[in-house]
C-alpha positions as CSV (number, residue, x, y, z in Angstrom):
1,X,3.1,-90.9,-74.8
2,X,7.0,-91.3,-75.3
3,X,7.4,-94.7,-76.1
4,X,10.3,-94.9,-73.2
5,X,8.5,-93.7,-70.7
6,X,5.2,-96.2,-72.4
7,X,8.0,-99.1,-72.3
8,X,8.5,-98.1,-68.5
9,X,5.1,-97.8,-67.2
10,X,4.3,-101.2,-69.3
11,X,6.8,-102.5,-66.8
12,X,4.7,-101.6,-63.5
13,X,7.8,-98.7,-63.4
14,X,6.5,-96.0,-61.1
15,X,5.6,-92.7,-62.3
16,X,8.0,-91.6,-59.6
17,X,10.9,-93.8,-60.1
18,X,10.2,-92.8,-64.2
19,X,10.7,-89.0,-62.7
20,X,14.0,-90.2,-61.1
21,X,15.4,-91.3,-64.1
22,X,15.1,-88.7,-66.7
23,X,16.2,-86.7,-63.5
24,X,19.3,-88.6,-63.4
25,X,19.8,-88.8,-67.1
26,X,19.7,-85.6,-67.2
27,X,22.5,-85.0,-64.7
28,X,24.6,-88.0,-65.4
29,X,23.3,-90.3,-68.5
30,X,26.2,-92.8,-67.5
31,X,24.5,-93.6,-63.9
32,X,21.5,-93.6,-65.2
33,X,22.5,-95.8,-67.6
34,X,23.3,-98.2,-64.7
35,X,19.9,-97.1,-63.3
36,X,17.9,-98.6,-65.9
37,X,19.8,-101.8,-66.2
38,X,19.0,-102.5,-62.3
39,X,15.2,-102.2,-63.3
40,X,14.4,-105.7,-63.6
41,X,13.3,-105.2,-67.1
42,X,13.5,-108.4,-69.3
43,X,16.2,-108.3,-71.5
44,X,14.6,-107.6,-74.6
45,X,12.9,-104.7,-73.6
46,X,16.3,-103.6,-71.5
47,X,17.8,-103.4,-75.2
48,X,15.3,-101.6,-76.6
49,X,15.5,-98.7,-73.7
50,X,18.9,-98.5,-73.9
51,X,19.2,-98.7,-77.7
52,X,16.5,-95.2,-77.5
53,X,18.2,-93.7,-74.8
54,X,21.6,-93.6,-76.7
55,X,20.7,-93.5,-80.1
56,X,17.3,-91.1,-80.4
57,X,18.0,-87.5,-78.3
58,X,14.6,-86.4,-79.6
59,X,12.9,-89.5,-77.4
60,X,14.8,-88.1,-74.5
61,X,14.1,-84.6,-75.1
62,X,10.1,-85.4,-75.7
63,X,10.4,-87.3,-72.3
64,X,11.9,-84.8,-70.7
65,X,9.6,-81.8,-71.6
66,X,6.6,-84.6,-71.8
67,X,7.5,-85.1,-67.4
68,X,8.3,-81.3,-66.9
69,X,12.1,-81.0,-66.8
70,X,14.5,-79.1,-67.9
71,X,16.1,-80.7,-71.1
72,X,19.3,-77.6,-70.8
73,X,20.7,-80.4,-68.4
74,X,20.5,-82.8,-71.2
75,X,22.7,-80.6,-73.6
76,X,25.3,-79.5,-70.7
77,X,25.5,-83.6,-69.9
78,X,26.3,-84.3,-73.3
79,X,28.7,-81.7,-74.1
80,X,30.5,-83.3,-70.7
81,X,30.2,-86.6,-72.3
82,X,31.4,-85.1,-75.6
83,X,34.7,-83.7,-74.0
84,X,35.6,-86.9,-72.9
């Protein structure tokens, strides 16, 4: 299992809510972003997400194929970010 998503469901984070996040990090990594860090997640642990969010693509990628969506939105949301 990705270890995000493992660090998530650790968390009591619902598979559903888990769905909504890649969802949205794959549309807008900035909100979800915020999305995360409204989680309740002990701090720790809130570094650790966010640190393998923004530093690993491959864990994000893996997530996102590993919960069935489409990881093109990734790449079009960071050649937005890239722009900017």
């Amino acid at each position: 299992m990705n270890p995000i998503i493992a660090l998530l469901k650790e968390n009591n984070i619902s598979d559903e809510r888990i769905n909504d996040i890649f969802q949205v990090l794959t549309e807008n990594p900035m909100a979800a972003m915020l999305t995360i860090s409204q989680l309740g997640l002990p701090q720790e642990q809130l570094q650790q997400v966010m640190g393998q969010v923004m530093l690993n693509p491959a864990l994000i990628k893996e997530a996102v194929e590993e919960l069935g969506l489409d990881f093109s939105k990734v790449e079009d949301a960071k050649a937005q970010l890239d722009k900017q």
